[in-house]
PDB file of N, CA, C and O in Angstrom:
ATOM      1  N   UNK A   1      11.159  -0.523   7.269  1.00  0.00           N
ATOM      2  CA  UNK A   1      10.854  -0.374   5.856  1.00  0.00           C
ATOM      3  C   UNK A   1      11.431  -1.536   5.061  1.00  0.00           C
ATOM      4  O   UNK A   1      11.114  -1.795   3.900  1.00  0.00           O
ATOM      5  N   UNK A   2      12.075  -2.029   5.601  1.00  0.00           N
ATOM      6  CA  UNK A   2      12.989  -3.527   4.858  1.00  0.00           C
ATOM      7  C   UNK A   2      12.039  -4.365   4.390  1.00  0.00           C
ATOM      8  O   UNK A   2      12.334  -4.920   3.331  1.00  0.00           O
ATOM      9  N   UNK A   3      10.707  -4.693   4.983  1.00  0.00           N
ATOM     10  CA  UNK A   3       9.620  -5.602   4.475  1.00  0.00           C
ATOM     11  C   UNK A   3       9.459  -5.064   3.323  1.00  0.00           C
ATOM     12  O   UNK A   3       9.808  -5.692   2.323  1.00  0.00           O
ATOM     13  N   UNK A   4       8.815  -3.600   3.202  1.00  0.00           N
ATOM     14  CA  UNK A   4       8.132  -2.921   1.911  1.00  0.00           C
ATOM     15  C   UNK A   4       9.166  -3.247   0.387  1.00  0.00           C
ATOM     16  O   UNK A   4       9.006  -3.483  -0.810  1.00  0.00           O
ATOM     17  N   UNK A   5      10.528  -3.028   1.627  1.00  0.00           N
ATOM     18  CA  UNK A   5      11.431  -3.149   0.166  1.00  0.00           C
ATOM     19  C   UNK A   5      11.634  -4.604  -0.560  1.00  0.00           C
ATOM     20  O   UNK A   5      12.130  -4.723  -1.680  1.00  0.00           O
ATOM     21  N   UNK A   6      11.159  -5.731   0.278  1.00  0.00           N
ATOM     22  CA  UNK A   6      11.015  -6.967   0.291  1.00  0.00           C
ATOM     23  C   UNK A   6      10.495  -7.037  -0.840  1.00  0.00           C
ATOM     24  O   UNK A   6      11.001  -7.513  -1.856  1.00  0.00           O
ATOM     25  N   UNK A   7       9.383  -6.529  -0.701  1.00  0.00           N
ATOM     26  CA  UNK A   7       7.676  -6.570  -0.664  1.00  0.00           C
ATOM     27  C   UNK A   7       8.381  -6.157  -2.682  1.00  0.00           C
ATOM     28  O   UNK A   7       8.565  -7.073  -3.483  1.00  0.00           O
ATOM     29  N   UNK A   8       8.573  -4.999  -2.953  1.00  0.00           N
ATOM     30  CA  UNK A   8       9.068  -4.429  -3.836  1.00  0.00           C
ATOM     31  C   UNK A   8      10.052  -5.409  -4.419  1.00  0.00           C
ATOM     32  O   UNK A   8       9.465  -6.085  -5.264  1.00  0.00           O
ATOM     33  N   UNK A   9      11.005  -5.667  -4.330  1.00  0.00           N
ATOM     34  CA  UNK A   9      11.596  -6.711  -5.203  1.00  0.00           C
ATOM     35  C   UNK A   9      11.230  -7.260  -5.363  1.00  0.00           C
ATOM     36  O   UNK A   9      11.683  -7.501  -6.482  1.00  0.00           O
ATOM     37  N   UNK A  10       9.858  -8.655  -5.007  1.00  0.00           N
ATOM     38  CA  UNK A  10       9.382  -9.601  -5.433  1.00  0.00           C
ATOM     39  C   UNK A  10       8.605  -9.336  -6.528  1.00  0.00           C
ATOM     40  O   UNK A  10       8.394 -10.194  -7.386  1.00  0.00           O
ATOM     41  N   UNK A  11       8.100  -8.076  -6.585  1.00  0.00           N
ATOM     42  CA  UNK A  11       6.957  -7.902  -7.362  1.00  0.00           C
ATOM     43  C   UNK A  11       8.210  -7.620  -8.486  1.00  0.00           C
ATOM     44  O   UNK A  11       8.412  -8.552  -9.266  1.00  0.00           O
ATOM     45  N   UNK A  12       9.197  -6.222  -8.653  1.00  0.00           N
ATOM     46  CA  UNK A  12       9.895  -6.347  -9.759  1.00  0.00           C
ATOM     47  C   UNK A  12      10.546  -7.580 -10.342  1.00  0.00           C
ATOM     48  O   UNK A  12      10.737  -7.506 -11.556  1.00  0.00           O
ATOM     49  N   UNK A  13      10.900  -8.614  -9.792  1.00  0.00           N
ATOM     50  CA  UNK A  13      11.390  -9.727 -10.276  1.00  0.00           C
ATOM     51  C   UNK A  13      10.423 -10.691 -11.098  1.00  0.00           C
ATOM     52  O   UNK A  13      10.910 -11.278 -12.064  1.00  0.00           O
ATOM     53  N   UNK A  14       8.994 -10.903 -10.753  1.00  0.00           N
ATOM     54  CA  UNK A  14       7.857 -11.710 -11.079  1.00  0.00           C
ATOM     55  C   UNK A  14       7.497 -10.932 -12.019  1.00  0.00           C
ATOM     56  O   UNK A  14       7.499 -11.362 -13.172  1.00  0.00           O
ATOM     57  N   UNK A  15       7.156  -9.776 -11.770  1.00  0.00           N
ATOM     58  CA  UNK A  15       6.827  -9.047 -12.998  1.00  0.00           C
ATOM     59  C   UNK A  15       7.530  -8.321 -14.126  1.00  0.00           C
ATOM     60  O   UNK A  15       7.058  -7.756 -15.112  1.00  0.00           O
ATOM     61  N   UNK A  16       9.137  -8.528 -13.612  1.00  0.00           N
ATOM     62  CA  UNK A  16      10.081  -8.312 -14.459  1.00  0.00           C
ATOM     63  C   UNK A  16       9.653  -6.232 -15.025  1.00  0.00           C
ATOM     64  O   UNK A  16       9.635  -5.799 -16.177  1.00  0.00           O
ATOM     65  N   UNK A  17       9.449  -5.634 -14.040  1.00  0.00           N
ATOM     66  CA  UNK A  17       9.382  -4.391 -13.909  1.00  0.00           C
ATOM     67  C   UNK A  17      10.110  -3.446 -13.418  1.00  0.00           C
ATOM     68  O   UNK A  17      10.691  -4.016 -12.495  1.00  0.00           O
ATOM     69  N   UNK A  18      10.524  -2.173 -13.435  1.00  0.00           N
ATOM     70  CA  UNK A  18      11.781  -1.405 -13.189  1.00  0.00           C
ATOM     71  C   UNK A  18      10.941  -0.628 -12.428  1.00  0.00           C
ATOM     72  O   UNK A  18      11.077   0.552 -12.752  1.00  0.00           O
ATOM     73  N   UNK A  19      10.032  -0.802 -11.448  1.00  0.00           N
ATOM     74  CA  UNK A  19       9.614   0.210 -10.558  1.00  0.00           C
ATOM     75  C   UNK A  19      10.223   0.124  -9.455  1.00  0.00           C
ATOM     76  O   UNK A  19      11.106  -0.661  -9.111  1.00  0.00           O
ATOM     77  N   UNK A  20       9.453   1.419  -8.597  1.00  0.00           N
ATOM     78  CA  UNK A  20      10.432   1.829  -7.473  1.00  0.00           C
ATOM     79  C   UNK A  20       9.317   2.313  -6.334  1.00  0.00           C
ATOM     80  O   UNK A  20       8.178   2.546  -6.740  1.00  0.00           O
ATOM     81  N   UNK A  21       9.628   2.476  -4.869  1.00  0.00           N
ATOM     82  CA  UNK A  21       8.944   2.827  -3.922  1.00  0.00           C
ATOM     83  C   UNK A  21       9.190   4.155  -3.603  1.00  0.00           C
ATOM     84  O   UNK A  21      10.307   4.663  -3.508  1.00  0.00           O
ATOM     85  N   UNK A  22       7.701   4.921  -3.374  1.00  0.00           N
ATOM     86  CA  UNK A  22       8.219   6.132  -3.156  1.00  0.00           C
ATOM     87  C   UNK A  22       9.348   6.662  -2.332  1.00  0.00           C
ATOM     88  O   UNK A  22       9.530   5.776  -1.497  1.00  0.00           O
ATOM     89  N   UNK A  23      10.353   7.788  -2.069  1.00  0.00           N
ATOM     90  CA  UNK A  23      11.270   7.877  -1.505  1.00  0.00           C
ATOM     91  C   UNK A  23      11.049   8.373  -0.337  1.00  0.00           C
ATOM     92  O   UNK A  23      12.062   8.762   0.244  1.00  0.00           O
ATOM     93  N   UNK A  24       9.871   8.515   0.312  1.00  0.00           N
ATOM     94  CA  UNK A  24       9.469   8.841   1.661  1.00  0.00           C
ATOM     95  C   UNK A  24       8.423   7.902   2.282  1.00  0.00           C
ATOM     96  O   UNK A  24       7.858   8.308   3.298  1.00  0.00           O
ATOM     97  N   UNK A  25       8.038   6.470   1.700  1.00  0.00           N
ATOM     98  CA  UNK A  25       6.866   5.510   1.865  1.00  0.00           C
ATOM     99  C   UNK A  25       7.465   5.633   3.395  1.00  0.00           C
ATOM    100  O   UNK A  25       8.548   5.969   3.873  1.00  0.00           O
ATOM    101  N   UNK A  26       6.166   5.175   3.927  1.00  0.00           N
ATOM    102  CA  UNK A  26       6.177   4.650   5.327  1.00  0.00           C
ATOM    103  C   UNK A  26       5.420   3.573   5.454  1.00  0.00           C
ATOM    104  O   UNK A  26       4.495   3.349   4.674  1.00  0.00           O
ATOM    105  N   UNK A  27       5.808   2.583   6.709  1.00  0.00           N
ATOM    106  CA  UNK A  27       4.977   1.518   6.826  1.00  0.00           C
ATOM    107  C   UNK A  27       4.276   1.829   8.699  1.00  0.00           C
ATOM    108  O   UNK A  27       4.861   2.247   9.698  1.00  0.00           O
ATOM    109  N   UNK A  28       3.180   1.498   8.538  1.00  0.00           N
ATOM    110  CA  UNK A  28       2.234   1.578   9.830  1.00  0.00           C
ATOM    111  C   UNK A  28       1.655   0.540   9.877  1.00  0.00           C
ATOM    112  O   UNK A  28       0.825   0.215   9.028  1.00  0.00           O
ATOM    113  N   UNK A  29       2.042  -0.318  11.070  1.00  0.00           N
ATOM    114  CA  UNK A  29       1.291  -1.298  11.971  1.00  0.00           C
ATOM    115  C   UNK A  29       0.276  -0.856  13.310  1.00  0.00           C
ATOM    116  O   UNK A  29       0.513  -0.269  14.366  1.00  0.00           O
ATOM    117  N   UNK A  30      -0.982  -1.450  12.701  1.00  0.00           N
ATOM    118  CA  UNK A  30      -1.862  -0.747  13.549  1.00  0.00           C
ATOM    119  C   UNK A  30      -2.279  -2.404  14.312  1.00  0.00           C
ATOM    120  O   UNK A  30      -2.803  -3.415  13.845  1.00  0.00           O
ATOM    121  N   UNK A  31      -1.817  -2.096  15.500  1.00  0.00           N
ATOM    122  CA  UNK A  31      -2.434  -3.727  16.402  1.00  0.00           C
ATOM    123  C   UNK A  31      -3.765  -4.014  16.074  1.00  0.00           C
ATOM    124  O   UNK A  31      -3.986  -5.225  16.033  1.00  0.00           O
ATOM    125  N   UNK A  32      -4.648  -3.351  15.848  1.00  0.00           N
ATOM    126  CA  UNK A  32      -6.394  -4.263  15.389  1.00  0.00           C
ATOM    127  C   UNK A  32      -6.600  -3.397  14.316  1.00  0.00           C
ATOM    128  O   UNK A  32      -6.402  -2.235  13.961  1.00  0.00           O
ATOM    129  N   UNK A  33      -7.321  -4.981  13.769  1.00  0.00           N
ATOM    130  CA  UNK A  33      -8.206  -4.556  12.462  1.00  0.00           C
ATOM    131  C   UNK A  33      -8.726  -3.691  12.306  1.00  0.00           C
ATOM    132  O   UNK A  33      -9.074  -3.009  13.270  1.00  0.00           O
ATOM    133  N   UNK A  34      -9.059  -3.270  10.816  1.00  0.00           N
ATOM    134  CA  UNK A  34     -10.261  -1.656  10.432  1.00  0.00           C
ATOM    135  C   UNK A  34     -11.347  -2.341  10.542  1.00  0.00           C
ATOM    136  O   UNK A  34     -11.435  -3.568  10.492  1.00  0.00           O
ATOM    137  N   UNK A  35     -12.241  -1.534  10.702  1.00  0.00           N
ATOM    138  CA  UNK A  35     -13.629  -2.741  10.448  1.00  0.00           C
ATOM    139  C   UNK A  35     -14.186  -1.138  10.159  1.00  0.00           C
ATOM    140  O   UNK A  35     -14.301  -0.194  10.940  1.00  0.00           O
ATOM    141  N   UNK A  36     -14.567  -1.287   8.244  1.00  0.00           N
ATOM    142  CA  UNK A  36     -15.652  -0.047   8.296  1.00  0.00           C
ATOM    143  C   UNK A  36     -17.308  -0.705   8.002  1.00  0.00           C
ATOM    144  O   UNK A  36     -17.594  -1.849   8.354  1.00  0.00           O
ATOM    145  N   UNK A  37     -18.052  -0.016   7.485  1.00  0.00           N
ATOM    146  CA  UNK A  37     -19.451  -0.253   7.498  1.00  0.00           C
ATOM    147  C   UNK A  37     -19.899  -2.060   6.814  1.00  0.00           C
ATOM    148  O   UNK A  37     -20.637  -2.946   7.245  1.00  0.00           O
ATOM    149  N   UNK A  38     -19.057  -1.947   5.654  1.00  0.00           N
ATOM    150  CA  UNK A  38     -19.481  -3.193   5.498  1.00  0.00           C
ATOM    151  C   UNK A  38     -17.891  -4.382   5.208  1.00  0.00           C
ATOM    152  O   UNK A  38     -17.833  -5.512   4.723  1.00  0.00           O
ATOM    153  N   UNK A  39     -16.771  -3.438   5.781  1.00  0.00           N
ATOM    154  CA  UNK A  39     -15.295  -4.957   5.462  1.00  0.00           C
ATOM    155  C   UNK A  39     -14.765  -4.894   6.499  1.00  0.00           C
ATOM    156  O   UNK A  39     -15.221  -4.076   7.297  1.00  0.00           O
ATOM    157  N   UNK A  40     -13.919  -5.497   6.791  1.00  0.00           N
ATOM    158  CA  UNK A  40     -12.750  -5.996   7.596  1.00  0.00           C
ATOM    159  C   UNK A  40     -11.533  -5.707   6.630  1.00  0.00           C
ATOM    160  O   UNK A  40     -11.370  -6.386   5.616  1.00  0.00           O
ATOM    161  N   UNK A  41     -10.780  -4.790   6.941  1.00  0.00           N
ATOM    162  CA  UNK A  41      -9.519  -4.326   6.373  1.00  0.00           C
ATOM    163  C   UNK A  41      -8.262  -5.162   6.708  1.00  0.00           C
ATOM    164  O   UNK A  41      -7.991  -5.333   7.896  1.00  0.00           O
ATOM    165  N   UNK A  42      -7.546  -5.646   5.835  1.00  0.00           N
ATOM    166  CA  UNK A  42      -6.152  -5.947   5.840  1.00  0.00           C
ATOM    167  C   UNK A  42      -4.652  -5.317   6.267  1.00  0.00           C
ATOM    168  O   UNK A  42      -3.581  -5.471   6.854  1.00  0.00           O
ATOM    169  N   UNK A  43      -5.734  -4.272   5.259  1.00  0.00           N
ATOM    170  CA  UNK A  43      -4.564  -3.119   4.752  1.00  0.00           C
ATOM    171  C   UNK A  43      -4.990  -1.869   4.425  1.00  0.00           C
ATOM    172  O   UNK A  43      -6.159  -1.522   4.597  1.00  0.00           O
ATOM    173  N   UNK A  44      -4.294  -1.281   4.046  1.00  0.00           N
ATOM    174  CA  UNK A  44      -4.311   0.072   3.093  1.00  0.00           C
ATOM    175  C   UNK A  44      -2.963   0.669   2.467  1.00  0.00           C
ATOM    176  O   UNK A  44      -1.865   0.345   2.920  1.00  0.00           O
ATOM    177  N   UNK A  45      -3.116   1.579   1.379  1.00  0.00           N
ATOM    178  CA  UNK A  45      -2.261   2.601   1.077  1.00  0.00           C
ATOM    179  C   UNK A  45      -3.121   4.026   0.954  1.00  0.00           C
ATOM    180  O   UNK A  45      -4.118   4.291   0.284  1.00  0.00           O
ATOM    181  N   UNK A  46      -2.337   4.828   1.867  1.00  0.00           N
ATOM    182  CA  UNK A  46      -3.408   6.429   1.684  1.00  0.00           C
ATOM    183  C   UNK A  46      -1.868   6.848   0.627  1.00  0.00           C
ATOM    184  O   UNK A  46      -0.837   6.495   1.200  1.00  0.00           O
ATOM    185  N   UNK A  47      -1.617   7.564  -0.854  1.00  0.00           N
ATOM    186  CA  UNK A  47      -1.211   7.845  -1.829  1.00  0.00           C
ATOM    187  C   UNK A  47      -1.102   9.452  -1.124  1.00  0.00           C
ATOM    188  O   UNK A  47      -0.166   9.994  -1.712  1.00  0.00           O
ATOM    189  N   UNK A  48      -1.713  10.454  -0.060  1.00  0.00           N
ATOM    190  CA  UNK A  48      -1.251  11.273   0.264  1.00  0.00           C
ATOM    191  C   UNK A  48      -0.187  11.486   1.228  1.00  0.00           C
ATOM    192  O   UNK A  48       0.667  12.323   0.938  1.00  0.00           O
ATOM    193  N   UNK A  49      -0.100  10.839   2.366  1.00  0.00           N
ATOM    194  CA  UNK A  49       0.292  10.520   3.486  1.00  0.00           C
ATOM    195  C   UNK A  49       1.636   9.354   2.981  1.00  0.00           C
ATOM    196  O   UNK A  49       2.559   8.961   3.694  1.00  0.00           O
ATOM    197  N   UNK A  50       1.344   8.979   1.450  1.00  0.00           N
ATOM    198  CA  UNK A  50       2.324   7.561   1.053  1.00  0.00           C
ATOM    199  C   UNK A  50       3.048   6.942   2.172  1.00  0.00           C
ATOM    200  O   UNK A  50       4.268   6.869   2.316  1.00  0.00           O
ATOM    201  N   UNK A  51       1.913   6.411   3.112  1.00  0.00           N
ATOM    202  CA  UNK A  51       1.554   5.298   3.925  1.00  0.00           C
ATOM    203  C   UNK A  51       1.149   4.207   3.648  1.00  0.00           C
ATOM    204  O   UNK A  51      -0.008   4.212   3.228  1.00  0.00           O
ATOM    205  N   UNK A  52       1.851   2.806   3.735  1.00  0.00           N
ATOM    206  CA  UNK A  52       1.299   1.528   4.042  1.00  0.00           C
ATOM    207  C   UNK A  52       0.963   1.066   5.258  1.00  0.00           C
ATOM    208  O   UNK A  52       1.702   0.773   6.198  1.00  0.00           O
ATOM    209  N   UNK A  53      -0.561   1.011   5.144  1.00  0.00           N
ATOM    210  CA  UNK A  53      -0.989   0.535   6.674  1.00  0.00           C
ATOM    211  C   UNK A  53      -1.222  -1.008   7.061  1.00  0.00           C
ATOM    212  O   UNK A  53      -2.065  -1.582   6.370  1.00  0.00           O
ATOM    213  N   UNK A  54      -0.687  -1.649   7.918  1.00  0.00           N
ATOM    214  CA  UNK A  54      -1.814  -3.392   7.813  1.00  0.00           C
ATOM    215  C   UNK A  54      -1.858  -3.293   9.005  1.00  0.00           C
ATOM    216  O   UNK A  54      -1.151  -2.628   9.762  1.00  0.00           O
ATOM    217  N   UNK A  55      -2.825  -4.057   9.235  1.00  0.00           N
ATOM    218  CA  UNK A  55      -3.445  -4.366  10.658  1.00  0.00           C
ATOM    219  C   UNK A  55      -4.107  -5.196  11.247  1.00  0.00           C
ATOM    220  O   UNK A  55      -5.205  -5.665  10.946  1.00  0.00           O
ATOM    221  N   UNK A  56      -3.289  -5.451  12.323  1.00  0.00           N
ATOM    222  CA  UNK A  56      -4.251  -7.038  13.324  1.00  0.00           C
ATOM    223  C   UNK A  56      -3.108  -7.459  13.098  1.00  0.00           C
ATOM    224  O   UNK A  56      -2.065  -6.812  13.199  1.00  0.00           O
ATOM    225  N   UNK A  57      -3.264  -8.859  12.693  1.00  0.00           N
ATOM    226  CA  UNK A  57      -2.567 -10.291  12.648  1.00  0.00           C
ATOM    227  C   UNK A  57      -3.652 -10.548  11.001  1.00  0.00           C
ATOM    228  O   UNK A  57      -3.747 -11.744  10.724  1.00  0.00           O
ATOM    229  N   UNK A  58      -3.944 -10.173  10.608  1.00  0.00           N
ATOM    230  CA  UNK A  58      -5.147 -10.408   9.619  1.00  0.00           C
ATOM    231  C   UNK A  58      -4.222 -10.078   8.271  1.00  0.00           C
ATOM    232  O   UNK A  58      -4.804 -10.695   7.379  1.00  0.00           O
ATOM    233  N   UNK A  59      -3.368  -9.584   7.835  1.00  0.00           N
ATOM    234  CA  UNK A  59      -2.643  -9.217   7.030  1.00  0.00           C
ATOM    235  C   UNK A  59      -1.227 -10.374   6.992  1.00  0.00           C
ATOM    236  O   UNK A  59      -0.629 -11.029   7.846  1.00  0.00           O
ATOM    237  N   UNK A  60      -1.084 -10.137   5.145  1.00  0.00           N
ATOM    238  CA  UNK A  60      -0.094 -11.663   4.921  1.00  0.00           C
ATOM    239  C   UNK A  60       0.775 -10.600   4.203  1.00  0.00           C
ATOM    240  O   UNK A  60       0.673  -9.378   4.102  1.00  0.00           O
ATOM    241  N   UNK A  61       1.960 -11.804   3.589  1.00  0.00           N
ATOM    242  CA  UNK A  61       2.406 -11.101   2.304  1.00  0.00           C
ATOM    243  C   UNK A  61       1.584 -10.919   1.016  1.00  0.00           C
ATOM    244  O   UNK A  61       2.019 -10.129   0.178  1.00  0.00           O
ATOM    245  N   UNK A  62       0.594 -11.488   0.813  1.00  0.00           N
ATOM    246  CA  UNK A  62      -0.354 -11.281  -0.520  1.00  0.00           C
ATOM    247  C   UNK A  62      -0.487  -9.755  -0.002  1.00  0.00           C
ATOM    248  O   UNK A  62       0.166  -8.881  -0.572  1.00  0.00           O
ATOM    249  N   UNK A  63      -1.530  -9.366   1.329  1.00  0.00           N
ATOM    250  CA  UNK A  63      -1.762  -8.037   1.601  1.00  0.00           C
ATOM    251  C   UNK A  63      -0.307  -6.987   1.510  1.00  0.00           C
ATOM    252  O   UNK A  63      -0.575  -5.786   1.470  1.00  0.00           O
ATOM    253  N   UNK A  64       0.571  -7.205   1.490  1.00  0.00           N
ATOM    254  CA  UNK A  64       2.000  -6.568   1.792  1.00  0.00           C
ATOM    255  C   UNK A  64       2.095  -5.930   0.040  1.00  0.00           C
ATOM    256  O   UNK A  64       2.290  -4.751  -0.257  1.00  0.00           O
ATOM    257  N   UNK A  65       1.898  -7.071  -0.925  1.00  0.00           N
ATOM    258  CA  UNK A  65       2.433  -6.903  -2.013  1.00  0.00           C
ATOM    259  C   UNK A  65       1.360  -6.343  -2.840  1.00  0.00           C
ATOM    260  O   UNK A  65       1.538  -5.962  -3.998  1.00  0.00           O
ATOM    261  N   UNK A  66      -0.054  -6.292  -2.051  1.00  0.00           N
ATOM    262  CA  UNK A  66      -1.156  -5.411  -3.061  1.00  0.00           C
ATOM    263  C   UNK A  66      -0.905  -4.185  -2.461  1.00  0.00           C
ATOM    264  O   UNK A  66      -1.258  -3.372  -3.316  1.00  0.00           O
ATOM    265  N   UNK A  67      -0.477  -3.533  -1.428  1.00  0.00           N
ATOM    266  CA  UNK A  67      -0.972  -2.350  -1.136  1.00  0.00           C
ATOM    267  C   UNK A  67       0.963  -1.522  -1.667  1.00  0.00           C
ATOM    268  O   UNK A  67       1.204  -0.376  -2.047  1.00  0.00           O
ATOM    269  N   UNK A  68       1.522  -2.200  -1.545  1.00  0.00           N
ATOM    270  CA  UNK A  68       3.003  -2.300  -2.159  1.00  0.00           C
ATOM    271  C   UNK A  68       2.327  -1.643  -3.867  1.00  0.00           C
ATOM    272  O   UNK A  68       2.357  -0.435  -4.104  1.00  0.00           O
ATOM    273  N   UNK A  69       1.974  -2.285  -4.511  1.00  0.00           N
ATOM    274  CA  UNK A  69       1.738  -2.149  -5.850  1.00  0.00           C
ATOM    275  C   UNK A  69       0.611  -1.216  -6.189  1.00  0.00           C
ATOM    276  O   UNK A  69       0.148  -1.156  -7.328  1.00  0.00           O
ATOM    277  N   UNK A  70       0.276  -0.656  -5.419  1.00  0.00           N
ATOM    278  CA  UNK A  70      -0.855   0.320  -5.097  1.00  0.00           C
ATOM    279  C   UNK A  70       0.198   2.002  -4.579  1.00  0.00           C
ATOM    280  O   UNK A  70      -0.088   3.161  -4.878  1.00  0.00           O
ATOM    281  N   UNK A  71       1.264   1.555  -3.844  1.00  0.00           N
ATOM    282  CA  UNK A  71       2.215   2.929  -3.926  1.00  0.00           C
ATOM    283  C   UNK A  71       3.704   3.105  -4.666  1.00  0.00           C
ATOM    284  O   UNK A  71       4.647   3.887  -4.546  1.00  0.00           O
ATOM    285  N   UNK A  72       3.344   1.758  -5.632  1.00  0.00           N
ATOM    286  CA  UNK A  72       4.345   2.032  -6.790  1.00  0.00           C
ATOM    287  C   UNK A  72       3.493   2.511  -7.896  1.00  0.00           C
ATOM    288  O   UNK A  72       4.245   2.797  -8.828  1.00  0.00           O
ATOM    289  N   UNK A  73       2.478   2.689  -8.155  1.00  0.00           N
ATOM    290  CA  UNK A  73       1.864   3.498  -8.921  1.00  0.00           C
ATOM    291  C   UNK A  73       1.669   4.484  -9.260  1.00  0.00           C
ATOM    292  O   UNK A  73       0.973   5.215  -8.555  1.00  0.00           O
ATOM    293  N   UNK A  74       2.248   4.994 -10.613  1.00  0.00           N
ATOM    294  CA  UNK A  74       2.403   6.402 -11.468  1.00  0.00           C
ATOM    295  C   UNK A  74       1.137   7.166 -11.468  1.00  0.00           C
ATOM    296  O   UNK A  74       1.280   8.376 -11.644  1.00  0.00           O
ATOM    297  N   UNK A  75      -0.210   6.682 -11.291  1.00  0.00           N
ATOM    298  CA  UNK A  75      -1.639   7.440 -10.982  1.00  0.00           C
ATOM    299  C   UNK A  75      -1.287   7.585  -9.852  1.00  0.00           C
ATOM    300  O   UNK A  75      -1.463   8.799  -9.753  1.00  0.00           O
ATOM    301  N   UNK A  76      -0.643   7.042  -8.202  1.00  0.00           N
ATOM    302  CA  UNK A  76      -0.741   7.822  -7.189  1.00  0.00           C
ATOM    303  C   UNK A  76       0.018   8.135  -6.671  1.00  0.00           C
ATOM    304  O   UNK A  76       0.051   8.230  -5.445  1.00  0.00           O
ATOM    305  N   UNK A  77       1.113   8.470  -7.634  1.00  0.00           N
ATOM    306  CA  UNK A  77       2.325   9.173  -7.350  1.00  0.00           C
ATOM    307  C   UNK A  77       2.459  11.223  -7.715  1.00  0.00           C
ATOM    308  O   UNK A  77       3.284  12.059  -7.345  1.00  0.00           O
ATOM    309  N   UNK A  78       1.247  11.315  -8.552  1.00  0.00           N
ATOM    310  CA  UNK A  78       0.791  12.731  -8.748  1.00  0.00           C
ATOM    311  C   UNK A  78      -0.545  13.066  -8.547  1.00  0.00           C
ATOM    312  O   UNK A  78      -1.671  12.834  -8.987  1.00  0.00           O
ATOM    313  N   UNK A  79       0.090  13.755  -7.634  1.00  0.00           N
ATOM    314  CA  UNK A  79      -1.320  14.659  -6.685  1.00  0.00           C
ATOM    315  C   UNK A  79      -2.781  14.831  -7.338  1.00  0.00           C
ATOM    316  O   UNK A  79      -3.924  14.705  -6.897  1.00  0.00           O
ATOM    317  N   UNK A  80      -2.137  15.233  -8.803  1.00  0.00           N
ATOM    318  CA  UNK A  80      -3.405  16.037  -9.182  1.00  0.00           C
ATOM    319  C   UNK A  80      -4.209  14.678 -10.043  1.00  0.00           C
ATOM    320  O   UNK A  80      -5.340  14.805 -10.515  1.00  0.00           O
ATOM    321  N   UNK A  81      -3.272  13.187 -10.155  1.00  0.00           N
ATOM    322  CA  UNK A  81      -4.268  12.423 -10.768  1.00  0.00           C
ATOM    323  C   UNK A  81      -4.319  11.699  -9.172  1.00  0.00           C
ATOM    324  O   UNK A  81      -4.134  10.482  -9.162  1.00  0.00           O
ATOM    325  N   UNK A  82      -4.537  12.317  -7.953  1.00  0.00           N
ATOM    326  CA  UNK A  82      -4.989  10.724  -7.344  1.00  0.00           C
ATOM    327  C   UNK A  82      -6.321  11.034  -6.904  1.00  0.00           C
ATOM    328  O   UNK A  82      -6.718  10.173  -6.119  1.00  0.00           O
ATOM    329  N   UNK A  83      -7.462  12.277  -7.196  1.00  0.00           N
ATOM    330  CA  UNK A  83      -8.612  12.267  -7.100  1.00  0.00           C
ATOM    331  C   UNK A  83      -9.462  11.178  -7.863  1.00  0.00           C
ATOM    332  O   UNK A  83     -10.451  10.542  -7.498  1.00  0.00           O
ATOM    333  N   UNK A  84      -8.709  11.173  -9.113  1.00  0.00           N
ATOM    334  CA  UNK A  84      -9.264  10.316 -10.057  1.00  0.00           C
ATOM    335  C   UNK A  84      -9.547   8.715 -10.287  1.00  0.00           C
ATOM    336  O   UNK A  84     -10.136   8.035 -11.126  1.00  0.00           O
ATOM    337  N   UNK A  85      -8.716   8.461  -8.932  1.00  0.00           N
ATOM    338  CA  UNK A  85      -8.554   6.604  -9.047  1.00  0.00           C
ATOM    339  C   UNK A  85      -8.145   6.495  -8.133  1.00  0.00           C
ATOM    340  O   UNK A  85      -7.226   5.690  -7.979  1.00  0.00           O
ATOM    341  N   UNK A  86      -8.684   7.338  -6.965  1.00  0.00           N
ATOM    342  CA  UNK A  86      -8.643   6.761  -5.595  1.00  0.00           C
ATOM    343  C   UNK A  86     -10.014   7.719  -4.583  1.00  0.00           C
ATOM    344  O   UNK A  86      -9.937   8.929  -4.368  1.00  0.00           O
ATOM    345  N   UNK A  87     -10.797   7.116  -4.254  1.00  0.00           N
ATOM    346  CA  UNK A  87     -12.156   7.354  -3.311  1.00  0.00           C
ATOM    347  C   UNK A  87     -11.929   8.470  -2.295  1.00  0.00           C
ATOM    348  O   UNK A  87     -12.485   9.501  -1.917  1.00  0.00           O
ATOM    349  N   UNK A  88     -11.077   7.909  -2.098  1.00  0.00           N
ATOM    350  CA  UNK A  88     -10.614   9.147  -0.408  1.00  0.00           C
ATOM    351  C   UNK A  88     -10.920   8.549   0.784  1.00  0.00           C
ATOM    352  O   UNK A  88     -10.815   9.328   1.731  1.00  0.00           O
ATOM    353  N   UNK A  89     -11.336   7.196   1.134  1.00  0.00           N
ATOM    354  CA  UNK A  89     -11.223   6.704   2.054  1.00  0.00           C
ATOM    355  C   UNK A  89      -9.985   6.023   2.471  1.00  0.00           C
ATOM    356  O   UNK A  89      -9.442   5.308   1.629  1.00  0.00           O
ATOM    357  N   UNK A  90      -9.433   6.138   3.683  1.00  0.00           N
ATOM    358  CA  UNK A  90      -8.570   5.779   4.469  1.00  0.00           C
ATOM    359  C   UNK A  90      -7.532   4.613   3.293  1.00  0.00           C
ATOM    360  O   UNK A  90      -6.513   4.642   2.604  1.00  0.00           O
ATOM    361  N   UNK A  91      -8.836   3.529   3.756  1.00  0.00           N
ATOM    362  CA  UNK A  91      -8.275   2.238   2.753  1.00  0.00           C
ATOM    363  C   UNK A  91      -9.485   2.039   2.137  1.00  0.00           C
ATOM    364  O   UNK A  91      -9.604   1.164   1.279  1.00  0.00           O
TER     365      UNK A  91
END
């Protein structure tokens, strides 16, 4: 989890923001890429599971620090708003 928290200070420092990572995030390395119907996945955050996923060798720190800023988010940090601004797919 030391990357995520990495991952998390850079963004509070650049963006000069007082956020925080959920207190149960997990990080998942999946050895090969997603490949759904029409992308090639990097990454993901599932906001239920508050899982960070990347995968392959295809994933950087840019991917680290979007899906990072995707589970410091106050919309998907409550249940009942993450129907609303998140699809329900995986990633």
């Amino acid at each position: 989890m030391r990357v995520a928290e990495e991952a998390a200070h850079i963004i509070r420092r650049a963006l000069g923001v007082k956020a925080s990572l959920p207190e149960d995030l997990e990080l998942e390395l999946q050895p090969a890429p997603l490949v759904t119907e029409r992308k090639l996945s990097r990454g993901g955050y599932d906001p239920y599971q508050r899982t960070i996923v990347l995968t392959g060798d295809l994933w950087c720190w840019k991917t680290l620090i979007h899906e990072t800023l995707h589970s410091m988010s106050t919309f998907l940090r409550d249940e009942e708003l993450i129907p609303r601004c998140w699809s329900g797919d995986r990633w």
